[in-house]
ROVOKOL-461478 format. One record per residue (C-alpha): residue in one letter; x, y, z. Coordinates in steps of 0.1 Angstrom, whole numbers, padded with zeros to 4 digits, always signed. Layout:
REM ROVOKOL-461478
AXYZ
...
END
This chain:
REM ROVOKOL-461478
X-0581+0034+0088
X-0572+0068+0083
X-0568+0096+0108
X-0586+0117+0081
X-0616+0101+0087
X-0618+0113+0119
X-0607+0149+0120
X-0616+0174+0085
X-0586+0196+0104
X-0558+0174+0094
X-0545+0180+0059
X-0515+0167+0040
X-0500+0163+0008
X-0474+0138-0004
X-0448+0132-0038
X-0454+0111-0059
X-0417+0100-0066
X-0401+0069-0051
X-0373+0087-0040
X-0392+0112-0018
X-0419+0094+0002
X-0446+0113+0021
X-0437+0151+0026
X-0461+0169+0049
X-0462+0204+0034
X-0484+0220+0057
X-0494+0229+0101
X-0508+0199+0114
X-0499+0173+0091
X-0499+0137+0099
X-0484+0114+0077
X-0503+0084+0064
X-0480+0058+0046
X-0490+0032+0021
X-0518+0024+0003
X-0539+0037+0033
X-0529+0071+0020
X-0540+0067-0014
X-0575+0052-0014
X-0590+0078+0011
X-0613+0107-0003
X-0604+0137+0007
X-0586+0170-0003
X-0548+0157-0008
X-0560+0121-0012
X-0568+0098-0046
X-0607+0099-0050
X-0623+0085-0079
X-0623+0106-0114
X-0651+0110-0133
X-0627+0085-0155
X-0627+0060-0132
X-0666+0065-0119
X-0676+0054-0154
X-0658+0018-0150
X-0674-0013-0125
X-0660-0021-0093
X-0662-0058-0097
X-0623-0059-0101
X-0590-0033-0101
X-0592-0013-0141
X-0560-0007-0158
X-0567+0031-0139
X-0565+0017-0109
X-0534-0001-0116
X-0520+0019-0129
X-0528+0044-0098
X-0512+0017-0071
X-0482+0026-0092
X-0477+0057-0088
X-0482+0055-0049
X-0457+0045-0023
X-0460+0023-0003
X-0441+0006+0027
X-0429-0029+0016
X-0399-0021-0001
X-0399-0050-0029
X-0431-0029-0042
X-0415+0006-0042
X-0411+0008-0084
X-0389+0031-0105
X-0397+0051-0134
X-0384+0027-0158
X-0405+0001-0142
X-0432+0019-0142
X-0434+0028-0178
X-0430-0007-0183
X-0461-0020-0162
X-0481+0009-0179
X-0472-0007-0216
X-0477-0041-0198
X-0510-0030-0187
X-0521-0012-0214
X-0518-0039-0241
X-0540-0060-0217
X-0565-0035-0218
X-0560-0036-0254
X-0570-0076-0255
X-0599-0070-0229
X-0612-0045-0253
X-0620-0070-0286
X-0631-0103-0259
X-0661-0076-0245
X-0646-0074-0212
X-0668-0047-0192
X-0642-0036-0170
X-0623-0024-0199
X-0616+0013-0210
X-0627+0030-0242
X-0596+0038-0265
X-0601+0079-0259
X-0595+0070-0221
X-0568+0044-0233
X-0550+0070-0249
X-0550+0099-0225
X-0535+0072-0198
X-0510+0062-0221
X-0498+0096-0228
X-0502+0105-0189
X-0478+0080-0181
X-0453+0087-0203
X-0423+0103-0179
X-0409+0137-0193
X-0432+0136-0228
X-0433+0171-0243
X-0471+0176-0250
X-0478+0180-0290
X-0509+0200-0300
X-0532+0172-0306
X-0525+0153-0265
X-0530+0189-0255
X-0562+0192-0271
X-0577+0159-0255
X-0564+0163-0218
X-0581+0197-0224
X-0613+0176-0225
X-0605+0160-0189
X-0629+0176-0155
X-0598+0188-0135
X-0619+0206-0112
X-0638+0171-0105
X-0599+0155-0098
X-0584+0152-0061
X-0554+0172-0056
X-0536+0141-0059
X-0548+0133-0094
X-0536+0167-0102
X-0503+0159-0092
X-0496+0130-0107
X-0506+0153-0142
X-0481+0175-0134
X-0451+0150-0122
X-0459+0136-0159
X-0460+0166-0173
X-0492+0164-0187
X-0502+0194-0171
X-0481+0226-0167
X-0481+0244-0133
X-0484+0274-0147
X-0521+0262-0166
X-0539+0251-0129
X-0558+0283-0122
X-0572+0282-0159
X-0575+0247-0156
X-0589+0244-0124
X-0606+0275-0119
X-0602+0281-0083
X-0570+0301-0079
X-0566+0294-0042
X-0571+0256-0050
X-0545+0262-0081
X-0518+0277-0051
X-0522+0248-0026
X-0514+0222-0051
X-0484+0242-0070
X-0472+0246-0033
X-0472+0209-0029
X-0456+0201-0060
X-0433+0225-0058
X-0426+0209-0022
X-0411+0180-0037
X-0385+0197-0056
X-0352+0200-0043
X-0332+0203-0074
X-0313+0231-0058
X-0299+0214-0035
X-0316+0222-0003
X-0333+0192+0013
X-0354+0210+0031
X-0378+0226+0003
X-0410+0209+0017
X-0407+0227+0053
X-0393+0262+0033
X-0425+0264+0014
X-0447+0256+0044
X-0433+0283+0062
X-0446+0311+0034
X-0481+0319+0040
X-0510+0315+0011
X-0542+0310+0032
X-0566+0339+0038
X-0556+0360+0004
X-0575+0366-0029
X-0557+0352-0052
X-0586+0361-0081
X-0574+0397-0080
X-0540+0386-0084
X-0545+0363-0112
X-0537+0376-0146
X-0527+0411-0132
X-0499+0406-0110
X-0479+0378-0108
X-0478+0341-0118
X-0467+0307-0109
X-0477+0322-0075
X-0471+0296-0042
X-0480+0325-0015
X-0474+0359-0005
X-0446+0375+0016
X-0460+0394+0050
X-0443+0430+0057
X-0449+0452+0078
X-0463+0483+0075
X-0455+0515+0094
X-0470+0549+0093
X-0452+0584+0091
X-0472+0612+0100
X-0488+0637+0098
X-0466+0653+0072
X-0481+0684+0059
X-0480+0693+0024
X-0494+0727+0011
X-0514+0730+0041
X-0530+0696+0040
X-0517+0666+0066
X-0511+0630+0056
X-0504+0600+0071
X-0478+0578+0051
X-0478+0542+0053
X-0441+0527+0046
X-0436+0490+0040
X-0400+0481+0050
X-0380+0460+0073
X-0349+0482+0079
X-0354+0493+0112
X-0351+0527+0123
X-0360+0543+0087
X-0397+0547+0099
X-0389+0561+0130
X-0360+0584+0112
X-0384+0598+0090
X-0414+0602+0109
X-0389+0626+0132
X-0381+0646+0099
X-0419+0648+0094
X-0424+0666+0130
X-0392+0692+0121
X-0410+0701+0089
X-0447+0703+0103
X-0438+0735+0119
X-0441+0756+0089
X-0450+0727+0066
X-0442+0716+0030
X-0447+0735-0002
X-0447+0712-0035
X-0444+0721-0072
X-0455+0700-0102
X-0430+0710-0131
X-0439+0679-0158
X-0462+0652-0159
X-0455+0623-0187
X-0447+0591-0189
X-0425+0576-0220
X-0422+0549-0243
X-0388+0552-0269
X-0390+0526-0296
X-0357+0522-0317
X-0361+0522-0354
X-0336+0512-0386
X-0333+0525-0418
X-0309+0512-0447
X-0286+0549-0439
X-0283+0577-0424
X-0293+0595-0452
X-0329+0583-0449
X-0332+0580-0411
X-0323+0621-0411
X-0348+0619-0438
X-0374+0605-0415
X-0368+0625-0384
X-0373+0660-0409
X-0405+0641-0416
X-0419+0643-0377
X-0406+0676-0373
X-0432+0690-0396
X-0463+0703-0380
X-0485+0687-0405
X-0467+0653-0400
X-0465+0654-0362
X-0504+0664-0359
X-0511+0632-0378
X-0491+0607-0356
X-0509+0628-0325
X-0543+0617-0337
X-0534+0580-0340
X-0516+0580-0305
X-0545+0593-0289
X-0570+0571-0304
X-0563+0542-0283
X-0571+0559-0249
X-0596+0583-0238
X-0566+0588-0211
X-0532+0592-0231
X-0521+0627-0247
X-0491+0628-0265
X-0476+0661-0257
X-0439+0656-0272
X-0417+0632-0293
X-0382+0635-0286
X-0359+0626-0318
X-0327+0611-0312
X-0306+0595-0344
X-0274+0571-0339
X-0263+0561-0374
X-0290+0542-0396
X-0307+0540-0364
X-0338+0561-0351
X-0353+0561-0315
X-0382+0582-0306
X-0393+0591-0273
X-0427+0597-0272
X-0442+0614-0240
X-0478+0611-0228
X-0501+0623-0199
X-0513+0590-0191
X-0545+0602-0161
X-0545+0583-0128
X-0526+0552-0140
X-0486+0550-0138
X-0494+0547-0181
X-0467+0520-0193
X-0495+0500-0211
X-0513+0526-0217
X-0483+0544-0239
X-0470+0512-0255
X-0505+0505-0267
X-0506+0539-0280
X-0471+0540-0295
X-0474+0507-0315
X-0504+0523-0330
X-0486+0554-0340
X-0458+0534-0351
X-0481+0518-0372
X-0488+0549-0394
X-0456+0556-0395
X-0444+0523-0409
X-0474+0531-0439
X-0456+0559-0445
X-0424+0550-0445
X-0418+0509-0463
X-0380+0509-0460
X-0384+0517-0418
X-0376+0488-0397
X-0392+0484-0363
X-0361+0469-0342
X-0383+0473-0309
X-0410+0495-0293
X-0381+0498-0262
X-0350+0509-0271
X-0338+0518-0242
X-0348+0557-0250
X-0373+0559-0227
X-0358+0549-0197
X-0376+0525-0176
X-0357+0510-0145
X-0325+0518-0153
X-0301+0549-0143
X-0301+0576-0171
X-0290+0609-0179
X-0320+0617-0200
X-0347+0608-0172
X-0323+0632-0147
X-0323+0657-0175
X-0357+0659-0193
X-0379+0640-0164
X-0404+0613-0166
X-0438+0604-0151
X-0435+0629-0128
X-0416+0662-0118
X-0422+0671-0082
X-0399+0703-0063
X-0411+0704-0025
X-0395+0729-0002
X-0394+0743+0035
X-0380+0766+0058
X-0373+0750+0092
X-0366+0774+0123
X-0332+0770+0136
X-0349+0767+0175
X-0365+0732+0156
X-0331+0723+0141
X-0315+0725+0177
X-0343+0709+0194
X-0357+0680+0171
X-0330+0677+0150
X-0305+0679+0177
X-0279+0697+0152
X-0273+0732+0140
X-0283+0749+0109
X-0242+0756+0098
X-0233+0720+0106
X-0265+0706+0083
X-0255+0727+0053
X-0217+0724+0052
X-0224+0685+0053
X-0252+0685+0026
X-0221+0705+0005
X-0194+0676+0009
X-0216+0647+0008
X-0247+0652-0013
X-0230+0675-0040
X-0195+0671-0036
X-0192+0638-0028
X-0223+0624-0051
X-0201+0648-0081
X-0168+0625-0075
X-0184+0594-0074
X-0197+0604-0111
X-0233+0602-0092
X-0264+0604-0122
X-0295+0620-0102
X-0281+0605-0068
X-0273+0641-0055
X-0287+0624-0019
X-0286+0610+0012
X-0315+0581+0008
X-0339+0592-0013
X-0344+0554-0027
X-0349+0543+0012
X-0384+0566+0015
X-0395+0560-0019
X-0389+0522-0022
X-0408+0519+0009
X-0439+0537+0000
X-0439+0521-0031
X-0442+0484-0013
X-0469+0498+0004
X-0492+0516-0021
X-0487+0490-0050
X-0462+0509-0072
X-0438+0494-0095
X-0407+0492-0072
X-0385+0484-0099
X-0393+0516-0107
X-0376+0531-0077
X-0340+0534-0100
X-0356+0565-0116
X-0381+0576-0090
X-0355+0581-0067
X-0340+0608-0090
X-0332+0633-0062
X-0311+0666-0057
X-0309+0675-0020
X-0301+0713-0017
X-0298+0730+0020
X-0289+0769+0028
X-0291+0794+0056
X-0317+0822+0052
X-0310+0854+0066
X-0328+0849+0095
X-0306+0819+0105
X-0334+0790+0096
X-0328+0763+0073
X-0343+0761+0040
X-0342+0729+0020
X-0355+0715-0012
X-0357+0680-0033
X-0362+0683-0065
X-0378+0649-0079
X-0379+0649-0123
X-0390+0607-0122
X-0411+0600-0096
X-0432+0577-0116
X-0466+0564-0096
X-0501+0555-0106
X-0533+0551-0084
X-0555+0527-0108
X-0540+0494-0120
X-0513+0468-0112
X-0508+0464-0076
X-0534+0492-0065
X-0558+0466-0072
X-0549+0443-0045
X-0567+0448-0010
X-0538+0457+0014
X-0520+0480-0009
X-0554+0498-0017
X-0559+0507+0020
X-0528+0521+0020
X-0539+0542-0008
X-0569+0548+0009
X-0551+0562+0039
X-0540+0592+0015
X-0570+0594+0000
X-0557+0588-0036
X-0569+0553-0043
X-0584+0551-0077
X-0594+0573-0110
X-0601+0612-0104
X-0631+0617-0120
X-0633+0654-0117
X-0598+0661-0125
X-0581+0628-0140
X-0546+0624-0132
X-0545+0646-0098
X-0543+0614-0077
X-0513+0603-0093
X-0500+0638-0091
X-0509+0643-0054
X-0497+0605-0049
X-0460+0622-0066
X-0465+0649-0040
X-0462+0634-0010
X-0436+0606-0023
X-0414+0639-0027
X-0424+0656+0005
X-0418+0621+0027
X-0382+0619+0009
X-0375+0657+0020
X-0383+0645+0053
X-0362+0614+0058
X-0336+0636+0039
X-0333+0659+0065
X-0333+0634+0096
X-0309+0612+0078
X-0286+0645+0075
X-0295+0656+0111
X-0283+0625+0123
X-0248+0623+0099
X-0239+0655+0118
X-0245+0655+0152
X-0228+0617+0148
X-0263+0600+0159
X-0262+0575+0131
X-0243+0549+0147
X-0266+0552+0182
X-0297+0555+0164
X-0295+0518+0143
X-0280+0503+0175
X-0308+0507+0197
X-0337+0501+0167
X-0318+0477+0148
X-0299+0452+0173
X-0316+0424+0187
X-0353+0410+0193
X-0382+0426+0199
X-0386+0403+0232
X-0355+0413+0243
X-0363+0451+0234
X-0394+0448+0256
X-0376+0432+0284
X-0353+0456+0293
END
């Protein structure tokens, strides 16, 4: 008898390979061996298929066999190979075959014939028409186990279950037990790696066809808060998602030297960008085609197809660049409340669409060519700005540099000279004129649901610093690609839509669309300017060092303890 029978606590999953026996995949597993495994009901166990619930009991079906031998079991003269397998399956299907014309009422019908003999056919590639007849299988009705055995034969793709299935958490705990048994890498310790990430107590459904796929869990990080940092006389509390210690604490003490007199911030720009690259047969007719968009009458014409596909996107520029035969337009659009990279592709390929009516001889090559830029270091983001461009500045009172800062207002600015200009200028530095601007922005990103890929170009950043003539500090960052959006992507998930919440951003503006993402920008540039100047406070009073020594070295038990 099973221990399952007496506890519903105790769950467990298991491989379905001779070579791996029983894994136990998750907390409080017991481990059942044999056939005693197989023939219990339950969530990881074998339970009868609508299949099988259609033939009598009186005697083992050719499912049933077949079943026993895919399981393990403990007498090894029964343990059976692949090969050997197939060749039972054959064996046991011509049987079948036999039963079928003497009447036998234990026999299958040939539609479940042939899905078994395509199920147990090792590493078959699925054509159309076995696709279209599993497709007619209950899945949801099958065990986990019977869903396993699908995907160890390949029947069934992983990345199909929640479709199939239809019950995304269900879809994770069974890709994270197949995906247990895999140690192709190397590692023979897969089974307890996996159990170690967490996937209970999350909703998957908002994550499913949105954010990510083939998912087996979540990774946990913790969250800090940085505040209040005021910006244009309004305080906010900034949530930051990292796990470099001492960058919370670095910045929050920034934040508390600028609250004094506060932060100013400027929006210069606000456009997102898509740059196709198209071909012509020469250069002649590619100069041809870019006199065409100049004219007014032209351009006004691809405007009102762009902006038919949204009720959102604007196109307020196309930038024209032209390499040879080759064409690549960058097309800029205010995009509302959303970060706008669907948005503008969906828009662009419908201008392009016009443009290709126009012009029969133009060759789309791609609707990226690498003239837009997303994710990747550029001149022309640093230049002419994307999503977008944010200045914040402040004076800070040379009695709070000294006290807070622990430094002095001449030490601050001759280092911000050598190391953010000077030295950012000899290392041939694009938009990097810094100390860490990627450290603040990467970590707000994590926590709000941002794109933080996107973090190459957001964390455009020039870091300027001069005495006033009253002795104070003033300091500016001046951000052209801080590119952030408060609808979509991973704003929809729960945790990253409190954070939003916490600023008060989280969603569409419906009085003004676009100022959430533009206030969102704001304080992204105005928690940069903070750990900016703590960073810098630090480099020259020679606190650095101390600083990630006491926040960064050992355990927090140990911490606690002393």
């Amino acid at each position: 008898m099973s221990v399952r029978e007496f506890s519903p606590l105790f769950s467990w999953g298991f491989s379905l390979k001779p070579s791996r026996w029983l894994i136990p995949l998750f907390q409080n597993n017991v481990v059942n061996f044999g056939q005693s495994a197989v023939n219990q009901s339950g969530p990881y166990g074998w339970r009868k298929s609508s299949i099988e619930s259609s033939l009598t009991d009186a005697k083992p079906t050719v499912s049933q066999q077949l079943r026993s031998h895919h399981t393990l079991v403990t007498k090894r003269d029964t343990i059976i190979t692949h090969q050997k397998r197939a060749q039972h399956t054959q064996s046991n299907l011509s049987s079948a075959a036999v039963a079928e014309g003497s009447g036998n009422a234990n026999v299958m019908n040939p539609q479940i014939l042939s899905t078994l003999s395509k199920k147990s056919s090792a590493k078959t590639s699925i054509a159309p028409s076995s696709h279209a007849a599993t497709k007619k299988l209950d899945y949801k009705s099958m065990s986990d186990g019977e869903i396993l055995d699908l995907l160890e034969s390949e029947t069934v793709r992983h990345h199909n279950l929640e479709t199939l299935l239809q019950d995304t958490t269900r879809a994770v705990k069974i890709r994270r037990m197949y995906f247990a048994g895999k140690n192709e890498s190397g590692s023979p310790h897969m089974h307890t790696a996996i159990s170690d990430l967490p996937y209970e107590h999350y909703d998957y459904d908002q994550v499913f066809g949105q954010c990510c796929e083939n998912v087996v869990g979540y990774v946990p990080l913790p969250v800090g808060v940085v505040g209040p940092v005021v910006i244009d006389g309004k305080k906010y509390h900034v949530p930051m998602a990292t796990t470099e210690g001492c960058l919370i604490a670095s910045t929050q003490r920034g934040a508390k030297a600028l609250s004094f007199n506060g932060i100013n911030s400027v929006l210069l720009n606000d456009g997102i960008t898509r740059g196709p690259v198209l071909a012509f047969p020469n250069a002649v007719q590619a100069s041809k085609f870019k006199q065409w968009i100049e004219d007014e009458h032209n351009y006004r014409r691809i405007e009102t197809a762009f902006n038919s596909t949204s009720r959102f996107a604007r196109l307020k520029e196309i930038k024209i660049g032209v390499a040879g035969r080759n064409v690549y337009l960058r097309f800029r659009c205010r995009t509302g409340d959303a970060m706008g990279m669907n948005m503008i592709s969906k828009a662009t390929t419908e201008a392009l669409k016009l443009l290709q009516s126009e012009f029969e001889n133009l060759q789309l090559l791609s609707v990226s060519g690498n003239y837009c830029v997303d994710k990747k270091s550029s001149a022309i983001n640093w230049i002419e700005g994307r999503g977008k461009s944010i200045v914040v500045d402040a004076v800070i009172p040379k009695d709070v540099v000294r006290t807070v800062l622990k430094t002095n207002v001449d030490a601050i600015v001759e280092l911000n000279i050598a190391k953010n200009l000077i030295g950012s200028a000899m290392a041939g530095s694009i938009g990097g004129f810094n100390a860490h601007a990627s450290n603040i922005v990467t970590a707000v990103y994590l926590a709000c649901g941002q794109d933080a890929a996107q973090n190459v170009e957001s964390s455009n950043c020039m870091t300027l610093m001069e005495k006033t003539k009253d002795g104070d500090l003033y300091m500016s960052c001046t951000m052209p690609s801080i590119e952030v959006g408060t609808v979509g992507g991973g704003t929809t998930l729960k945790a990253q839509a409190a954070c939003l919440n916490m600023l008060g951003v989280k969603g569409s503006n419906l009085e003004e669309p676009g100022k959430n993402a533009q206030t969102l920008a704001r304080i992204v540039a105005s928690t940069v300017m903070a750990g900016e100047l703590s960073l810098m406070s630090a480099l020259a009073s020679g606190d650095l060092v101390r600083a990630h020594m006491i926040h960064n070295r050992g355990s927090g038990a140990q911490k606690l303890s002393k």
